[in-house]
N, C-alpha and C positions, 0 to 999 in steps of 0.2 A: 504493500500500500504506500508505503513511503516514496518506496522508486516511482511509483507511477506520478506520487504530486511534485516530485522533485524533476521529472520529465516533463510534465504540464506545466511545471513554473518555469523550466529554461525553455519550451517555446512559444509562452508568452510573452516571456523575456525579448526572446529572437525576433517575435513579428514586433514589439514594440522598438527593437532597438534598429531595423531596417527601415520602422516608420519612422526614427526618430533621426536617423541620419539619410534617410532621402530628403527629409526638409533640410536636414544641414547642405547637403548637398548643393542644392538647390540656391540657398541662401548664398554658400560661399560662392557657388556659382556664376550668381547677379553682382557679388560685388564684387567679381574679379572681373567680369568680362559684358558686365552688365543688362539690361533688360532683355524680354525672349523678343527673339526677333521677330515673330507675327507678331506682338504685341505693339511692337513701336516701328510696325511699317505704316508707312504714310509720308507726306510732306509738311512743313513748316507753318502751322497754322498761319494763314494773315486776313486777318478782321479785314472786310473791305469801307466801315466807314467809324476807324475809330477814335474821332474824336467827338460825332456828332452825340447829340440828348441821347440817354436809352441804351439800351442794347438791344443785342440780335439775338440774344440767349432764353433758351427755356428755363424759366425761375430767373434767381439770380446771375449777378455775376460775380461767378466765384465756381471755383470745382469742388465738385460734391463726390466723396465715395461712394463708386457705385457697382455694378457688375455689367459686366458686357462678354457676349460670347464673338470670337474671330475664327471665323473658317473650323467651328464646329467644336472649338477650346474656350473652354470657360475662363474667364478674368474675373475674380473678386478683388472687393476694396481698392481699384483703383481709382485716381482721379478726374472725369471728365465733368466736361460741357456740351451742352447740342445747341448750336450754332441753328437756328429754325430759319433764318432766312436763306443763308445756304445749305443746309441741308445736311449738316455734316457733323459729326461726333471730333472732339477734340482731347487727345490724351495729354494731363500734366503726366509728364514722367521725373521720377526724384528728383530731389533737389542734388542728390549726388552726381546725378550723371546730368548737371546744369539747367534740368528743373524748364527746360524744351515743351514749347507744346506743340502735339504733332498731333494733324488733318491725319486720322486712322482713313485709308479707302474703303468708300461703301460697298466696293466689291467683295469686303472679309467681314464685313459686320451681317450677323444673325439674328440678333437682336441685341438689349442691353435695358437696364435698369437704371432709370434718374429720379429724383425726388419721389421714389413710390407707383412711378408710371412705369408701365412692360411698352417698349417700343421694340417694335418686329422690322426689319426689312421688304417690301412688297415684294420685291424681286424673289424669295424663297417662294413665296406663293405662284409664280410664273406669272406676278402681274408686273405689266410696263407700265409706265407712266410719267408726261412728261413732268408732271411738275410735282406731286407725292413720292420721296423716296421712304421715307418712314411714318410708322403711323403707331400710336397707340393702341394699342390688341385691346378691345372691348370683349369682343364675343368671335370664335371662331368654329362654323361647324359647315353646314355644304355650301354657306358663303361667311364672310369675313366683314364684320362692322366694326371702326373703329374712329378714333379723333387725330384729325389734323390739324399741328400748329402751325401759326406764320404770323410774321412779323414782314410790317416793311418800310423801308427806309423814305422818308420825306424830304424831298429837298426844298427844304420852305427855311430862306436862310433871316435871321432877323437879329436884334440884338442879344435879346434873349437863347436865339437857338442859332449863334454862327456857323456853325457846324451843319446843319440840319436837326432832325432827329426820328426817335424811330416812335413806331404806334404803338399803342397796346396789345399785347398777345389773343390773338382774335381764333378761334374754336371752329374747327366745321366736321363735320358728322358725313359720312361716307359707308358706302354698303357696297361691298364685290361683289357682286354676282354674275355666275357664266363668261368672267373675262369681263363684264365690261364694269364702268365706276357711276355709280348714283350718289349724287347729295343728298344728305337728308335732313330735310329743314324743319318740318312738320311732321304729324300723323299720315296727311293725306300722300305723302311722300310715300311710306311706307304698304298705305294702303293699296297705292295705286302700281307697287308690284309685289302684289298679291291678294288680286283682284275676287280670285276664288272665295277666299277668306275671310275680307272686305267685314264681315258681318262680326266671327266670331273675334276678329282682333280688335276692333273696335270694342267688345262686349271686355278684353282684357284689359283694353287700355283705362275704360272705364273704372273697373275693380279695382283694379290695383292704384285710379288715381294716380297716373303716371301726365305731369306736364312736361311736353317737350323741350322749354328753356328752361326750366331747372330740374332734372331728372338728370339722376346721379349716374354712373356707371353701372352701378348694381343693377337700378333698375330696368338699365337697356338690353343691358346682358340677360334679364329673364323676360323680356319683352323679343330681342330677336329668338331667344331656342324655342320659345313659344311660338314662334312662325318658321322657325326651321323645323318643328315636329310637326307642324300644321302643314305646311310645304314637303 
């Protein structure tokens, strides 16, 4: 009996001391030869209007730890930005290896994680589009509803605003279906594709007391599976 816990203890021992030096590993790794390198491909982030009012940024400005997956590798606790007017995820990398922010390519991003929002890449769903490269995953089942951000820049130059400045972060609502892209402004948006239905979604939307400018994510996401199981 003894031999067998004193065999059980060395390889618990073994698996914890392989896990404990593949993080060393790893660690000494980075600070010998520094970050992985899908992690810090891209180019040179540059703001394109940055002295004007405002930013271009989802939330603040400032880098927030967040999670982001690249070509199918997860990243936690690093630091990014989403850049909404151009479209693009911005990595701080340490301040050891000079604290660089780099334009990650939207060709390797999968999604990622910023202030509590799942932003997905449309392109993984085989949708194109010219001007949606990422969207907030609301609801995804035999189609894909989610929120798009955007900002944009004013060239209205005054004492107050030499520079310009940018607008407030403005929201729109978007449904994939079949390859092609629907806005969704209202109910009757929704109604009107899925016409068959028309009667009993209406009868949901009622119930549940769902207004369309202030209806939270929660309740879109049981408003769309509800017409994806109706559909």
């Amino acid at each position: 009996m003894k031999h067998l816990l004193s065999i059980l203890f060395l390889l618990s021992f073994s698996g914890l001391f392989c896990q404990t030096t593949i993080t060393e590993l790893k660690v000494k790794s980075e600070e010998k030869y520094g970050p992985d390198d899908i992690l810090i491909n891209g180019i040179s982030y540059i703001p394109l209007h940055p002295s004007a009012n405002g930013n271009p940024f989802f939330g603040e400005n400032t880098f927030i730890t967040s999670y982001i997956n690249l070509k199918g590798r997860d990243f936690k606790n690093v630091l990014l930005k989403y850049d909404i007017e151009q479209q693009v995820v911005i990595l701080k990398v340490n301040e050891s290896y000079g604290g660089k922010k780099i334009n990650l390519s939207n060709n390797y991003i999968k999604d990622f994680v910023i202030n509590n929002k799942h932003f997905v890449n449309i392109n993984e769903f085989d949708i194109e589009d010219e001007y949606i490269k990422f969207l907030e995953l609301v609801y995804m089942g035999d189609f894909i509803f989610g929120n798009y951000y955007s900002k944009n820049f004013l060239a209205v130059y005054s004492n107050k605003y030499p520079y310009g400045k940018y607008t407030k972060t403005k929201v729109s609502k978007y449904l994939f279906l079949n390859g092609k892209k629907y806005f969704i402004k209202n109910k009757g948006d929704i109604l009107s594709l899925f016409p068959e239905h028309k009667h009993d979604i209406k009868k949901f939307i009622k119930k549940n007391k769902i207004k369309f400018r202030k209806a939270t994510n929660d309740e879109f996401f049981k408003l769309m599976q509800y017409c994806d199981e109706l559909n």
